[in-house]
N, C-alpha and C positions, 0 to 999 in steps of 0.2 A: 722751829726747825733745828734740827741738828747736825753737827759736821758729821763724815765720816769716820767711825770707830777706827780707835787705835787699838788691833785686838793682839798686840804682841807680848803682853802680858797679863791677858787673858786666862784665869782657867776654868776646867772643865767646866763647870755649875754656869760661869759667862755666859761659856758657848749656848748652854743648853738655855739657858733663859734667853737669848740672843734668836734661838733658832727656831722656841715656841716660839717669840714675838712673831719671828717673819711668815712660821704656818696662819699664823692668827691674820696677818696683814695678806698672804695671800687667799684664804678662804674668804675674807672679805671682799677683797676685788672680783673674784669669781660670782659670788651673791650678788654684786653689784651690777656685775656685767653681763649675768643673765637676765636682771631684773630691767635694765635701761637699754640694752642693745641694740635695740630698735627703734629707740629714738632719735631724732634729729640732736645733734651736741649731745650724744654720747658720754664721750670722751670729758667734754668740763663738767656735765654732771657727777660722773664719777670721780674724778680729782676732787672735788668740791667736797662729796661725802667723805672720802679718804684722809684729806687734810681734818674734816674736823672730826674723823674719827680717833685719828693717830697721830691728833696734834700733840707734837714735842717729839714727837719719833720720826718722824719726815727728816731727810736729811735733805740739809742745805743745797738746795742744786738750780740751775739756770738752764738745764738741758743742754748747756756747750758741750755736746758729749766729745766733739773731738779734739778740745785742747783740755779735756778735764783729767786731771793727772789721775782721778780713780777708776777712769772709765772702764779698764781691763777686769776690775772688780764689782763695778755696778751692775746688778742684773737687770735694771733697766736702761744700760745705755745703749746708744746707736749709732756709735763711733763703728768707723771701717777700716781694717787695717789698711796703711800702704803698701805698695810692694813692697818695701824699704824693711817692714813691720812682720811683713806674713811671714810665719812660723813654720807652717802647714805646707807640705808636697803639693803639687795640682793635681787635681782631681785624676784617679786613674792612676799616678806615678805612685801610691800609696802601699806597700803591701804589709798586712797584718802583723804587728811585733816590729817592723821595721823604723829606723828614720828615714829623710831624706836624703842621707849623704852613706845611705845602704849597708848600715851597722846596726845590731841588734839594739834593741831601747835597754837604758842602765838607769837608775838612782838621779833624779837630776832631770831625765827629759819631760818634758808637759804630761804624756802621752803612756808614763813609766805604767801607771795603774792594767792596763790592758793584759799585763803581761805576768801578772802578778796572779800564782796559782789562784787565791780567794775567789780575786774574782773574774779567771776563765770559768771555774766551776759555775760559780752563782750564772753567769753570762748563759751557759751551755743550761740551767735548771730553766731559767727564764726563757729560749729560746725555744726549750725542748713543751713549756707550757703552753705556747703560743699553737703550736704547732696541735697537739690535745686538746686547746682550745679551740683552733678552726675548723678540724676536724673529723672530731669525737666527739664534743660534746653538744646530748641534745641541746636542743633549744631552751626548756626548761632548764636549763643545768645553765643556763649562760650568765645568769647575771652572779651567781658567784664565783664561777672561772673569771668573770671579768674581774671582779674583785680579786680574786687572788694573784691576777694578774698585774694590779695596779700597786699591788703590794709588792708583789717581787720585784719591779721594775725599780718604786722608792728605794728597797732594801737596796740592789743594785747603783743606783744613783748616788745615793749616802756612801757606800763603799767605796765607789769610785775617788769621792772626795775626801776619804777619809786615808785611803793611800795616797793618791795626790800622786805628785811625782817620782815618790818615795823615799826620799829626804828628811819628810816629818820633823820641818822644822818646829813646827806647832803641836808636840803631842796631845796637848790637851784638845785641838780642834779637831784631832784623830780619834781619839775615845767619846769623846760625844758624838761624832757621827757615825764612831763604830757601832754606838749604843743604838741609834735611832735606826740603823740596818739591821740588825740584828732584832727591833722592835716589829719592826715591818715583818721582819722575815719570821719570825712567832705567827703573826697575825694571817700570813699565808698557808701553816704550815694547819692553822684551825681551820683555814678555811677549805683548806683540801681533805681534811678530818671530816669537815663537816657533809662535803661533799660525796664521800664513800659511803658516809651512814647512806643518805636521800637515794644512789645510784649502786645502790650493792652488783649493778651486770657489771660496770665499770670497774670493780673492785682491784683488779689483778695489776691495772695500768694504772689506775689512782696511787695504790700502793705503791707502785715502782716510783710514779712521780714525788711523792710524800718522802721515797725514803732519800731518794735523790736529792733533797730538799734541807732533809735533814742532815743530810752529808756535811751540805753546806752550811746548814748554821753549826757544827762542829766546828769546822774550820774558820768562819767566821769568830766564835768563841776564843779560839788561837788568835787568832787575829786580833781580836779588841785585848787579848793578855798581853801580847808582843807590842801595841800602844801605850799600856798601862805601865810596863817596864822601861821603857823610853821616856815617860813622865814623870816617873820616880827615883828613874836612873840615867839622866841626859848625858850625850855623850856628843864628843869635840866635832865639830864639823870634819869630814875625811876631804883632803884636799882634792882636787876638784868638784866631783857631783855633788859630795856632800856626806850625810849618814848613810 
């Protein structure tokens, strides 16, 4: 077992060997949890196999998730905010770009990424897929709209975390996750390629979605350069929110 990384001087190549690890520990559990799911003890069967898969990469833990001073960063904890804790508007009082005390989001808020051109755009390619996806395309055509689907959404996810709040106090944990959106979003932009060859009636709307796509990894591209200059060129904390 091991503690919780101290990833504050962390760089890039870290991150990245850090972030294979955890693809690798989460496709594992997914094989495992197809494979046992249906068993009675589930659940310590798989632990069982996980421990002695990725013994020595386990991180120290006794599942107190809520006196556990990492919980806000475990992605397996199951700690519940208090009121005292919650960050977050009530459901409904929430409106898009906004906070709760009804001031546009800045550098600093949890929430800052939503608001951030990159990725409204990616947001709006990925939504506008979904929507092509339910339907437009045949049936035959679904299993790699789904796939391309499942890529946009990582690319989208990785980005989101890779602007964060916008602060970036971590640039290096910014450029490798810019890297790995930016990976994804390659990987969607074949698969929609691939999809116009197989559906040439489709072609006109394929196209539009392809090139809307590649809009985005454009800008994307900007995006992981504007990380790479923040890591090579850090700059003072701006008082309050931050960079």
């Amino acid at each position: 077992m091991t503690e919780h990384p101290d990833t504050s001087q962390w760089n890039e190549f870290d991150w990245e060997r850090y972030l294979r690890d955890s693809d690798e520990y989460a496709a594992r559990f997914f094989s495992l949890l197809k494979r046992f799911c249906d068993l009675p003890g589930a659940h310590d069967l798989i632990s069982k196999r996980i421990s002695r898969d990725f013994r020595g990469q386990m991180l120290e833990c006794e599942f107190n998730c809520e006196n556990c001073k990492s919980r806000y960063e475990c992605e397996f904890s199951q700690a519940e905010l208090s009121p005292e804790e919650e960050e977050y508007p009530a459901e409904g009082d929430e409106e898009d770009g906004m906070v709760d005390d009804n001031r546009p989001l800045q550098p600093g808020d949890e929430l800052y990424y939503e608001v951030e051109p990159v990725f409204i755009n990616l947001r709006q390619a990925t939504i506008g897929w979904c929507n092509v996806y339910a339907a437009i395309l045949p049936p035959d055509a679904r299993a790699h709209g789904l796939r391309a689907l499942f890529h946009l959404g990582r690319a989208l996810a990785n980005l989101a975390y890779s602007i964060g709040d916008g602060t970036y106090q971590q640039p290096s944990a910014s450029v490798a996750l810019a890297k790995r959106s930016l990976a994804q979003l390659n990987t969607a932009i074949g698969q929609l390629a691939q999809l116009t060859q197989e559906k040439p009636r489709l072609r006109r709307i394929l196209d539009t979605m392809r090139n809307h796509v590649m809009k985005c990894r454009d800008n994307l591209v900007d995006h992981l350069q504007r990380c790479r200059d923040r890591l090579n060129h850090p700059r003072p904390p701006a008082s309050g929110a931050g960079a």
